[in-house]
C-alpha positions as a Markdown table, in Angstrom:
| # | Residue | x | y | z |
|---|---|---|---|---|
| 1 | Unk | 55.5 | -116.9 | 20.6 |
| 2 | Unk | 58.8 | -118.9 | 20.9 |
| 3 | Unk | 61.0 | -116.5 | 22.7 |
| 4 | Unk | 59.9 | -116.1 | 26.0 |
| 5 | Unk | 58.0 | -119.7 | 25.6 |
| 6 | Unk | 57.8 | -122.4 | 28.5 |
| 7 | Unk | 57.1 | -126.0 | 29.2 |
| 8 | Unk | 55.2 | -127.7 | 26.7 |
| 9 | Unk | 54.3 | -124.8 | 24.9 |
| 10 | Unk | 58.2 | -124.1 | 24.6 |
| 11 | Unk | 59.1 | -127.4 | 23.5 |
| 12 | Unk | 56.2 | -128.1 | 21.2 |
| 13 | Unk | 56.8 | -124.8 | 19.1 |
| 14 | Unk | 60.4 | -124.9 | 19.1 |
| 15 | Unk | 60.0 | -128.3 | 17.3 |
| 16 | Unk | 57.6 | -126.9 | 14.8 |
| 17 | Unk | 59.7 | -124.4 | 13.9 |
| 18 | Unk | 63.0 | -126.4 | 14.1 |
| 19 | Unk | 61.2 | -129.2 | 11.7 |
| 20 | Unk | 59.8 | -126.3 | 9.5 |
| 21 | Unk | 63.6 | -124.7 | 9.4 |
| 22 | Unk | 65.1 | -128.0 | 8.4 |
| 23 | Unk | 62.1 | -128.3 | 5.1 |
| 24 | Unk | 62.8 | -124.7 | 4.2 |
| 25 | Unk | 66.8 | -125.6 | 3.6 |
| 26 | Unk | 68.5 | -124.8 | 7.2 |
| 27 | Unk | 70.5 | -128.0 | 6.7 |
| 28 | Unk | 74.1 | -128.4 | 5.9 |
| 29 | Unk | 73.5 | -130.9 | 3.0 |
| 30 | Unk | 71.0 | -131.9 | 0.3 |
| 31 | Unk | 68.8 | -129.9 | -2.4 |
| 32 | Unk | 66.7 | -127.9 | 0.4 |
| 33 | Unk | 69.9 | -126.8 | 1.3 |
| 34 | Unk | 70.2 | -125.1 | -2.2 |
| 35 | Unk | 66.3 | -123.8 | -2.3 |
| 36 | Unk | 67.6 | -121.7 | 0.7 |
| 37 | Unk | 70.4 | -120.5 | -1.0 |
| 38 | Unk | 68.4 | -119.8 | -4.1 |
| 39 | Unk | 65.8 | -117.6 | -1.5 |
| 40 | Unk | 68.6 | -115.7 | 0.3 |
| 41 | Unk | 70.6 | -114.5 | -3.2 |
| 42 | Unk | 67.8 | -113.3 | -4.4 |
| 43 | Unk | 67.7 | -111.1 | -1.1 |
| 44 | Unk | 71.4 | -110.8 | -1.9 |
| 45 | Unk | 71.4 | -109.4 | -5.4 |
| 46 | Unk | 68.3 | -106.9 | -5.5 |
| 47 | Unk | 70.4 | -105.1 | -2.4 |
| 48 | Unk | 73.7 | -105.1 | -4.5 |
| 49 | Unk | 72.0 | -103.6 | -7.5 |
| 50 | Unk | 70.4 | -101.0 | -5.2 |
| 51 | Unk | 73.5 | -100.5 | -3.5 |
| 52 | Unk | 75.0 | -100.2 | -6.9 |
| 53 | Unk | 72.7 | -97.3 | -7.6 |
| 54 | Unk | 73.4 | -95.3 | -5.0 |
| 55 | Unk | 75.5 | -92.3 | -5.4 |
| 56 | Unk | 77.6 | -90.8 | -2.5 |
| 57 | Unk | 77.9 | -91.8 | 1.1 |
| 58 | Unk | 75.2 | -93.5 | 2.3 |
| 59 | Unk | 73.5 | -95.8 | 5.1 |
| 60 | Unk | 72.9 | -98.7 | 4.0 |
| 61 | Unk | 70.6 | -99.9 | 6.8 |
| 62 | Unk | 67.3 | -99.5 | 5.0 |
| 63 | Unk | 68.7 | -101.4 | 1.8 |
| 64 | Unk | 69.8 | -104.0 | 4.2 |
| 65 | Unk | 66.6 | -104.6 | 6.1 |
| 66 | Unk | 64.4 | -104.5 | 3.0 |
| 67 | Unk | 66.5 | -107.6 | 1.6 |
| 68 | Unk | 66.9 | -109.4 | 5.0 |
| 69 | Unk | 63.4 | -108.7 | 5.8 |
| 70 | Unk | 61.6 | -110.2 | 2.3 |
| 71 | Unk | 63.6 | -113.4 | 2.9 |
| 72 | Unk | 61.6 | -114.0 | 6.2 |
| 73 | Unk | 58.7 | -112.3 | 5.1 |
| 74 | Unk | 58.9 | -115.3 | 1.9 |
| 75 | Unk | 59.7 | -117.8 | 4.5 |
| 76 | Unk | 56.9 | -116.4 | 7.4 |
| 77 | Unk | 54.1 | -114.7 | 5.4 |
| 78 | Unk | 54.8 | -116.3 | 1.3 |
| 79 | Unk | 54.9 | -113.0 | -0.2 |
| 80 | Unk | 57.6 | -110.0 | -0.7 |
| 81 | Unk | 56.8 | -106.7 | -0.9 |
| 82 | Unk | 58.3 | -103.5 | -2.8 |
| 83 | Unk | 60.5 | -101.8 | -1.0 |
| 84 | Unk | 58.2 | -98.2 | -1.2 |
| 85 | Unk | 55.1 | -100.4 | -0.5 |
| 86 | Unk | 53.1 | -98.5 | 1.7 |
| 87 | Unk | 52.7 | -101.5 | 4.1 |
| 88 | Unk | 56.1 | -102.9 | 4.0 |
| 89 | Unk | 57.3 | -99.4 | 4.7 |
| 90 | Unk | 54.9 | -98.8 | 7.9 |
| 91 | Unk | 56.3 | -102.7 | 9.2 |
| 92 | Unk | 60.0 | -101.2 | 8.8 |
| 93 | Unk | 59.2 | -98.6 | 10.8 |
| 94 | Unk | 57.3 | -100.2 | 13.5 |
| 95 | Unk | 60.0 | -102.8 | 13.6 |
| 96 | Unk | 62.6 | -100.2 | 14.2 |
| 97 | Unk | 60.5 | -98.0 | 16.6 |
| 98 | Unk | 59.5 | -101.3 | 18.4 |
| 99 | Unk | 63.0 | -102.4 | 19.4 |
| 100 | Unk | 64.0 | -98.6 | 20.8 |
| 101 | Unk | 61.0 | -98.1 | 22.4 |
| 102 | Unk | 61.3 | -102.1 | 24.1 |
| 103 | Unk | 64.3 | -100.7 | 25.8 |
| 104 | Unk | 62.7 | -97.7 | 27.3 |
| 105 | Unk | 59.7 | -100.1 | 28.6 |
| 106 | Unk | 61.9 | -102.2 | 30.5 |
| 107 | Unk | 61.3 | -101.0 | 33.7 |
| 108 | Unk | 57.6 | -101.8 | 33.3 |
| 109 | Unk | 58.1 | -105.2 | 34.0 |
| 110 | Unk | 59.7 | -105.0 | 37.8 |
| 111 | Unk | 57.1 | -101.8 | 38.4 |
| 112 | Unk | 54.2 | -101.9 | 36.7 |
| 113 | Unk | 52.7 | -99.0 | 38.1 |
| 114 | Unk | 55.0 | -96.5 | 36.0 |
| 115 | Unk | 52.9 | -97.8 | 33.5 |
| 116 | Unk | 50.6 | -94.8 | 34.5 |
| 117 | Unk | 53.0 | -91.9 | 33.9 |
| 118 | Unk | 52.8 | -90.2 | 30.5 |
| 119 | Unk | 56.0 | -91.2 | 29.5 |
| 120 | Unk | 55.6 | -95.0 | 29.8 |
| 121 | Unk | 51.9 | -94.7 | 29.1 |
| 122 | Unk | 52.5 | -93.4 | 25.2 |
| 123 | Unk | 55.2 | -95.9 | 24.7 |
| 124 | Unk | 53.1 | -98.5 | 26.0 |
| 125 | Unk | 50.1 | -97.1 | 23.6 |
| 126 | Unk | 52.6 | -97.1 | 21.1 |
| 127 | Unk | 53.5 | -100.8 | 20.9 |
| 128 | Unk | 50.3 | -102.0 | 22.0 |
| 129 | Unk | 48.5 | -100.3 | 18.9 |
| 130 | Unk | 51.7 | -101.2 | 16.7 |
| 131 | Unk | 51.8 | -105.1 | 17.6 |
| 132 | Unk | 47.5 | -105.2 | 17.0 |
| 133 | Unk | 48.0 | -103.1 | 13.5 |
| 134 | Unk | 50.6 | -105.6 | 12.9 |
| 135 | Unk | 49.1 | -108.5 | 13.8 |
| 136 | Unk | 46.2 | -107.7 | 11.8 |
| 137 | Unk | 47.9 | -107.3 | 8.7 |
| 138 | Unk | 49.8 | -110.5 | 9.0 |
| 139 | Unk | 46.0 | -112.1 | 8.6 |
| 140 | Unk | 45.3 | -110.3 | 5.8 |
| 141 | Unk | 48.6 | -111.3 | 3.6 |
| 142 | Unk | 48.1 | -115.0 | 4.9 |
| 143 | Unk | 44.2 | -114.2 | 3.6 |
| 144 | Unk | 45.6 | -112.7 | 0.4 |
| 145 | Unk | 48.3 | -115.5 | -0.2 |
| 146 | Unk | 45.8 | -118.1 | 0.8 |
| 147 | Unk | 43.4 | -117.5 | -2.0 |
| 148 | Unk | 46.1 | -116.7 | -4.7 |
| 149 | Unk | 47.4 | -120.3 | -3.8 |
| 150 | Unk | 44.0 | -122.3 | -4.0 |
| 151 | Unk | 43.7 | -122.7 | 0.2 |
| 152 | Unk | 46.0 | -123.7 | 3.0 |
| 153 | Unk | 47.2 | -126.5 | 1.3 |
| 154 | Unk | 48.9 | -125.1 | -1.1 |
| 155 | Unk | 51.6 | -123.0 | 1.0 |
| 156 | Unk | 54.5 | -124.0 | 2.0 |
| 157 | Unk | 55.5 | -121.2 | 4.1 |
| 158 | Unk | 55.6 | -121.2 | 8.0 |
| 159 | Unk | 52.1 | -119.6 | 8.0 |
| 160 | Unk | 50.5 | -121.7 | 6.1 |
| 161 | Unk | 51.9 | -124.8 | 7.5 |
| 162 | Unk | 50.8 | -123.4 | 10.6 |
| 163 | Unk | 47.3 | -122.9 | 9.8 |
| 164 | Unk | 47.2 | -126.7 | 8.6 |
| 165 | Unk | 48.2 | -128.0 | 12.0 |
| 166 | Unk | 45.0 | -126.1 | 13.6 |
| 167 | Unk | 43.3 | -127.5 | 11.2 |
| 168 | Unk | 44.0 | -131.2 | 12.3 |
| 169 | Unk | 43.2 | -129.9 | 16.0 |
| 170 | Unk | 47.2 | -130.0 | 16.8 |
| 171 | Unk | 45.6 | -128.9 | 20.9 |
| 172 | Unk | 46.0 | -125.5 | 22.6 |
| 173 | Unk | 48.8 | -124.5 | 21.3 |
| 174 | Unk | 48.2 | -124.0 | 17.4 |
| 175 | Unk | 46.0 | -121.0 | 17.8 |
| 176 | Unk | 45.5 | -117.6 | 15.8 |
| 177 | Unk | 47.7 | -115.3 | 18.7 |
| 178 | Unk | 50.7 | -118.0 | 19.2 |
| 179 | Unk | 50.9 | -117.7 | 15.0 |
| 180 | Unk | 51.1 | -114.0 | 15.4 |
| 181 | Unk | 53.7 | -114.0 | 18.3 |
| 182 | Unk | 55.1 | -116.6 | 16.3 |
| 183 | Unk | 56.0 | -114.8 | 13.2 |
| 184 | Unk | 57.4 | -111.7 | 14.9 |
| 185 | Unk | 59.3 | -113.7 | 17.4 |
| 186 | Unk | 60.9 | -115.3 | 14.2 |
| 187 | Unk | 61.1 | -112.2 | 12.0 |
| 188 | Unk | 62.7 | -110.1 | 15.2 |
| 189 | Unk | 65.0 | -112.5 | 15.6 |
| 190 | Unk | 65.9 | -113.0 | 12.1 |
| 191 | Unk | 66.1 | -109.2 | 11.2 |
| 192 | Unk | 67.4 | -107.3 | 14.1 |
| 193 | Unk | 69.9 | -109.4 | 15.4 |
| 194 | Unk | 71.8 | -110.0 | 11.8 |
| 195 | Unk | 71.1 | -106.0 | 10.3 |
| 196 | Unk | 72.6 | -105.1 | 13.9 |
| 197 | Unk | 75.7 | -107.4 | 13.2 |
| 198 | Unk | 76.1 | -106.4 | 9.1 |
| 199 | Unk | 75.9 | -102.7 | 10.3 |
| 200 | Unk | 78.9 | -103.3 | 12.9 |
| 201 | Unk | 80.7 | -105.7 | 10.4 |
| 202 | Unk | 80.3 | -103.1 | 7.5 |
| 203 | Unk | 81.9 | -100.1 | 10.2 |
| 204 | Unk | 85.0 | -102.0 | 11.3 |
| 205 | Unk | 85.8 | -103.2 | 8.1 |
| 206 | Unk | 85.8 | -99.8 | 6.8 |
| 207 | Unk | 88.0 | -98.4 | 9.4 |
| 208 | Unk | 90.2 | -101.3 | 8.9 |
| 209 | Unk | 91.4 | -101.4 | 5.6 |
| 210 | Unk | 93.8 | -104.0 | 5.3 |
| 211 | Unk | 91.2 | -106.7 | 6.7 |
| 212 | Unk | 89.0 | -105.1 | 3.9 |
| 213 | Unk | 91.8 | -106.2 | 1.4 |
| 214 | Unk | 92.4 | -109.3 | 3.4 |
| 215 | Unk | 88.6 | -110.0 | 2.8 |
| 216 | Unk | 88.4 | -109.0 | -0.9 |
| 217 | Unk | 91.7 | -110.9 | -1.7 |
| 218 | Unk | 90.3 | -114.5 | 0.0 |
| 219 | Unk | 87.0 | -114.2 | -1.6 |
| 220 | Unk | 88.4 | -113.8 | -5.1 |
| 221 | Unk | 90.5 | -116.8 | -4.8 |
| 222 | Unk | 87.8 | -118.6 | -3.2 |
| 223 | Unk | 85.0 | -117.3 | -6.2 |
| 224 | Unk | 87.5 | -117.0 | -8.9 |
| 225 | Unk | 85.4 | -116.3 | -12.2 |
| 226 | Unk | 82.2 | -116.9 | -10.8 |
| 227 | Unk | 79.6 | -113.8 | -10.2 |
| 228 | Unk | 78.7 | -114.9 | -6.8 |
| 229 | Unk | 79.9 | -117.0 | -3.8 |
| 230 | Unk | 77.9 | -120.0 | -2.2 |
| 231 | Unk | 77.3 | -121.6 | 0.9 |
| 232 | Unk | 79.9 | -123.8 | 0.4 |
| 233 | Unk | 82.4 | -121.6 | 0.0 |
| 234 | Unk | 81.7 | -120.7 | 4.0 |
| 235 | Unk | 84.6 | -123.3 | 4.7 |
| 236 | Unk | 87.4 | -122.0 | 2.3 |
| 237 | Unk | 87.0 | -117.8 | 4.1 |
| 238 | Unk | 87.9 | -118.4 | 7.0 |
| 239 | Unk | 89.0 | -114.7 | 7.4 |
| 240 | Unk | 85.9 | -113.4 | 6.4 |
| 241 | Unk | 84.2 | -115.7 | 8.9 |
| 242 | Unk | 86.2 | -114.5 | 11.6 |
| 243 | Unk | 85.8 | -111.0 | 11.1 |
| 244 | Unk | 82.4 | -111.6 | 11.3 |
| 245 | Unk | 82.4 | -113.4 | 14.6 |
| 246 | Unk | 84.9 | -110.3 | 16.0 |
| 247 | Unk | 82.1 | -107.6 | 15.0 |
| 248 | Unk | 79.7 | -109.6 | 17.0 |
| 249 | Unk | 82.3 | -110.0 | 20.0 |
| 250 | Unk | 83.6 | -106.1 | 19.8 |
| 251 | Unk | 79.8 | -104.9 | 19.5 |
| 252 | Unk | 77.4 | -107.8 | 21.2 |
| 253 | Unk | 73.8 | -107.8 | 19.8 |
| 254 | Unk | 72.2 | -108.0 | 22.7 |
| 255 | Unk | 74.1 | -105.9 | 25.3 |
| 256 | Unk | 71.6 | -106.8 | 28.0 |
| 257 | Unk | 72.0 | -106.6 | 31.5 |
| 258 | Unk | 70.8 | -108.7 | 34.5 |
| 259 | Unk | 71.6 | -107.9 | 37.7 |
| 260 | Unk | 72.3 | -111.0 | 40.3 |
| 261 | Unk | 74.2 | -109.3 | 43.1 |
| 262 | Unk | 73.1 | -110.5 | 46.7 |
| 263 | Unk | 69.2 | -110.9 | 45.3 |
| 264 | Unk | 67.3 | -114.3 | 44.7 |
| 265 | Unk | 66.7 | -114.9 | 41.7 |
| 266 | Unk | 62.8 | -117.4 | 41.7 |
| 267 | Unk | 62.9 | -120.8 | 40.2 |
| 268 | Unk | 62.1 | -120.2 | 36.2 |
| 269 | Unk | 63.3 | -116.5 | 35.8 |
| 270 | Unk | 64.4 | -115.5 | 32.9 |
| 271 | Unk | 67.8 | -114.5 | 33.4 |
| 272 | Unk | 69.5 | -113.3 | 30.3 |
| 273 | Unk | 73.4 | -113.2 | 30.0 |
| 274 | Unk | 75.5 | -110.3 | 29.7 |
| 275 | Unk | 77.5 | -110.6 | 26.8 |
| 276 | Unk | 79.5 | -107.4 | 26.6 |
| 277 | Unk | 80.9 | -108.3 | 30.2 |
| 278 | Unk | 81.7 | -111.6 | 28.7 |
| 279 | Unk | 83.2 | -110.8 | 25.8 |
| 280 | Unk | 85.1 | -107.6 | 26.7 |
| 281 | Unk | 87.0 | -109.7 | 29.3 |
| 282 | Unk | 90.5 | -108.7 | 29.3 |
| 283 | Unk | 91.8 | -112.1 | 30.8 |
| 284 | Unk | 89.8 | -114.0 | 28.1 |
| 285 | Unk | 90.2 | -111.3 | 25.1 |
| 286 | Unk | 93.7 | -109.5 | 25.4 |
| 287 | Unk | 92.7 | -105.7 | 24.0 |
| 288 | Unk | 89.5 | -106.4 | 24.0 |
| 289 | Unk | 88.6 | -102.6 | 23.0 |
| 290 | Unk | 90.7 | -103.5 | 19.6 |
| 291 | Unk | 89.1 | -105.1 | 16.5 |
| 292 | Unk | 91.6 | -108.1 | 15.3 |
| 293 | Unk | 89.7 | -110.7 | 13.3 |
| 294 | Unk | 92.4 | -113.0 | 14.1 |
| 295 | Unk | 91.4 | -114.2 | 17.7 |
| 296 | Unk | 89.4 | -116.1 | 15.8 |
| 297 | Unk | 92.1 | -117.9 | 13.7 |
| 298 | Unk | 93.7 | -121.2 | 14.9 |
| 299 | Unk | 97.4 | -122.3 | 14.1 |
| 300 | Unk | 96.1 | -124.0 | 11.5 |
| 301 | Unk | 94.4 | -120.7 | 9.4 |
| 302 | Unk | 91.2 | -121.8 | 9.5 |
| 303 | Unk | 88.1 | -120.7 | 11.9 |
| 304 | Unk | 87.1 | -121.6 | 14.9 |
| 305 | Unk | 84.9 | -120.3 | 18.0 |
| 306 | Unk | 86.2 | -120.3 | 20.9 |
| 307 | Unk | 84.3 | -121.5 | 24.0 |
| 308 | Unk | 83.6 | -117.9 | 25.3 |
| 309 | Unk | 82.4 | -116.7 | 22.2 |
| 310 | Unk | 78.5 | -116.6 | 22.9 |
| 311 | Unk | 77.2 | -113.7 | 20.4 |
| 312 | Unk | 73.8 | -114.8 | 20.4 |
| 313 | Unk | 72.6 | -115.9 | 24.4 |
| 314 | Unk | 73.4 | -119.2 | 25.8 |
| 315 | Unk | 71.5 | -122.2 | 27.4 |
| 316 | Unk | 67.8 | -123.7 | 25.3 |
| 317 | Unk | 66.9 | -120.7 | 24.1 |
| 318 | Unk | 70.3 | -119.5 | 22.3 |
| 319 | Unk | 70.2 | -118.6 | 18.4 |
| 320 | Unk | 72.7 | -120.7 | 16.4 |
């Protein structure tokens, strides 16, 4: 995969997907900018009309990682599914499952022995059989895709641009099981982290009405008669933007911990960052148990990060 990645391996993926990125539209300028776009509304739109359809209260987290999930599953795989498609369903599912049951297999990696007690052993089972069953069906969509697009050269998603560098003999690293790790690593880090943040964002901003107003007002002077914002409107809300970034400091994404204390930590660790202690730092964030969208506000009205703002890790293998 790319996540937990080293040396060359590290650097050689992390360019093939940065390069990939940059093709697909992940640029601040320039028609692939506006293919991107284009992908993402569609995403956008099909949940507002099902959102639109709902009646009564409702969580909207399903809706949500149906659209977020298509766009990667366009980018990754080249295809979309229905959201009550039997397959699409059962890699929801496994997706969600997957991250819980993660958490409870932590310990697994400092004492690998627990992995013989029943309650480790079926979660193990669990994500062993769900990462094969998944893997396996990301070859049969690239298959499927493949021939519906006259071969490998005729793809322009990540898979398929994958499958063309093995086929120049691109060395060790281009195989069949780095693709797979590949695509999860991608979609996992695509889906979870941004459905985690839209569910914590949609919360706050219902128990704060006024920013909810706030919100509404900017983006219809911002929009104005237009059905839909753009990308480039990002610069003009600069409330919405910082509301945002306070539901990601407020609620971090990923509240891991890693304990240093008086132990040695070996040479290439992985050590990951604690961001709730960072961001729930009283001397750095005054009330930090209070959400206020305007720590993220400069004199000036407009948004900026400050430099302990670090929602997403830190060091080479941070998320932007």
């Amino acid at each position: 995969g790319l996540v937990v990645a080293e040396g060359e391996r590290w650097k050689e993926q992390r360019k093939f997907v940065s390069a990939n990125l940059r093709n697909y539209g992940v640029v601040k300028i320039g028609s692939k900018r506006t293919n991107m776009e284009q992908r993402i509304m569609y995403g956008v739109k099909e949940a507002v009309q099902m959102l639109r359809e709902c009646e009564g209260p409702l969580d909207p987290c399903e809706i949500l990682m149906h659209s977020m999930g298509n766009i990667l599953n366009f980018l990754l795989l080249g295809k979309r599914w229905a959201m009550d498609d039997p397959a699409w369903v059962w890699l929801r599912k496994i997706a969600e499952e997957g991250v819980k049951l993660i958490g409870v297999a932590g310990p697994l990696n400092f004492l690998p022995f627990l992995r013989w007690l029943p309650q480790y052993k079926n979660v193990l089972k669990f994500l062993l059989e769900g990462k094969e069953k998944s893997h396996k069906m990301y070859d049969e969509v690239l298959a499927e895709v493949e021939s519906k697009n006259g071969g490998i050269d005729g793809g322009d998603h990540l898979g398929a641009v994958f499958l063309r560098e093995m086929a120049k003999g691109r060395g060790g690293h281009f195989t069949i099981p780095q693709l797979h790790h590949l695509i999860a690593d991608l979609w996992g880090a695509g889906v979870d982290t941004t459905l985690t943040t839209l569910r914590w964002f949609l919360l706050y901003i219902t128990l704060h009405t006024e920013y909810q107003d706030k919100i509404r007002e900017e983006l219809k002077e911002v929009v104005g008669v237009r059905d839909w914002p753009t990308l480039e409107d990002c610069q003009a809300v600069p409330f919405l933007e910082a509301s945002i970034a306070e539901a990601q400091r407020i609620r971090s994404v990923v509240p891991l911990e890693a304990k240093i204390g008086e132990y040695r930590i070996p040479k290439g660790a992985m050590v990951v960052p604690l961001q709730w202690a960072v961001h729930m730092d009283p001397k750095v964030w005054p009330q930090p148990q209070v959400f206020s969208p305007y720590r993220f506000i400069n004199e000036q009205g407009q948004f900026f990060k400050p430099e302990s703002f670090m929602p997403f890790q830190s060091g080479k293998t941070q998320f932007s």
